[in-house]
N, C-alpha and C positions, 0 to 999 in steps of 0.2 A: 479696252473697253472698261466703263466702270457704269455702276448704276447711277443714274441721274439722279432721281429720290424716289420715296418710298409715302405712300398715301394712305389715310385713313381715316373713314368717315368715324362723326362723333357727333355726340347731340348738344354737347353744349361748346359750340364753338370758340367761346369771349373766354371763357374758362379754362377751355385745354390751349386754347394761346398763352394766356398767362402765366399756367403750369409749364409748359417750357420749354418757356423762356426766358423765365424763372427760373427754375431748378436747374437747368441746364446752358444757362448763357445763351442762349440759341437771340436771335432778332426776326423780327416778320416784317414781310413784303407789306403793304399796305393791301386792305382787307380785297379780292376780286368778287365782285356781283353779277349774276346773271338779273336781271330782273323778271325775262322770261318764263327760266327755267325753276326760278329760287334758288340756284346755287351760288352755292356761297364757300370760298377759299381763303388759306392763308397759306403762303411759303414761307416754314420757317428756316434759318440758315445757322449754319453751322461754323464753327470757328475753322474747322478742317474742311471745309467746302461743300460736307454734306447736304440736303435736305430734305424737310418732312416735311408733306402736303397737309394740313389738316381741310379735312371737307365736311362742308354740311346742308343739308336738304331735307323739306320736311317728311317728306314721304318715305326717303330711305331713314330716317332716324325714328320711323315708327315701326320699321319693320322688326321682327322677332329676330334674337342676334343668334340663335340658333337654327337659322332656318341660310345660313348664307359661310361657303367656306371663307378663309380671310388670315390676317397677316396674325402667325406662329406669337411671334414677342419681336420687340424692337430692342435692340442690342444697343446698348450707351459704352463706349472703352470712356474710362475713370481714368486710365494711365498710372497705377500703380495698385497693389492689393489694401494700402492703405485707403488712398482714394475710394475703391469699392466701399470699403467698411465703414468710411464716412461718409459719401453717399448716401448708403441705405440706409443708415442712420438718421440723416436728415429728411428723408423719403419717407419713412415709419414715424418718423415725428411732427411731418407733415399730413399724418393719418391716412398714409399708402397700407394700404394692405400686401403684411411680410408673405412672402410666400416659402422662400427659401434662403437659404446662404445666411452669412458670404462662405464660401468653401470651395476647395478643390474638384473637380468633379475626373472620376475615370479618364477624361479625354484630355487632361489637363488642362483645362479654364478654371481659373479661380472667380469665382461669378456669386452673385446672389438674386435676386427676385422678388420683384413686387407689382401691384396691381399698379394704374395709373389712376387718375379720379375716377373715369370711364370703364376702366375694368380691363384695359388691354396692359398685356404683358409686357413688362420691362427686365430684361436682366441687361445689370449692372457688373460689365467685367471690366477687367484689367486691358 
């Protein structure tokens, strides 16, 4: 078994498509609409097969982001410790907010950490 993808609503949808898939090489499905419902998706893909749902709806992107449990940090592998360090580099200089790293941690991940436009977590390992 593996995970299919991984989902997450955001308010500004044109935006966090761009950011990445941008930043990360990623490509998107062409945009999915509900008309109905207002939902509105993109699948973004990954060079290793993965992918990220990005969703968005106006009701849920009004709601209070602390009022709703939801996804920890999205893990990015760089594929070497240099890679991380230039990453985050380019992530903080595209006025991500640093949180941590790049460094070692206890459990052996060399990782670092930063916000996304939106505010959800990213750590950047190996």
């Amino acid at each position: 078994m593996k995970i299919e993808h991984v989902a997450i609503w955001v308010h500004d949808l044109e935006r966090m498509r761009q950011f990445y898939c941008s930043t990360f090489g990623a490509w998107a499905s062409d945009k999915y609409c509900n008309e109905r419902t207002g939902f509105e998706s993109y699948f973004l893909h990954f060079e290793d097969g993965a992918r990220l749902e990005l969703m968005h709806r106006e009701d849920i992107a009004r709601k209070q982001a602390d009022t709703m449990l939801g996804l920890g940090h999205l893990a990015i592998a760089a594929g070497s410790a240099q890679k991380v360090e230039e990453l985050t580099e380019q992530l903080i200089s595209l006025g991500c907010t640093h949180l941590s790293g790049p460094r070692l941690t206890c459990d052996g991940y060399y990782e670092s950490s930063v916000l996304d436009p939106e505010g959800n977590v990213l750590e950047i390992t190996i």
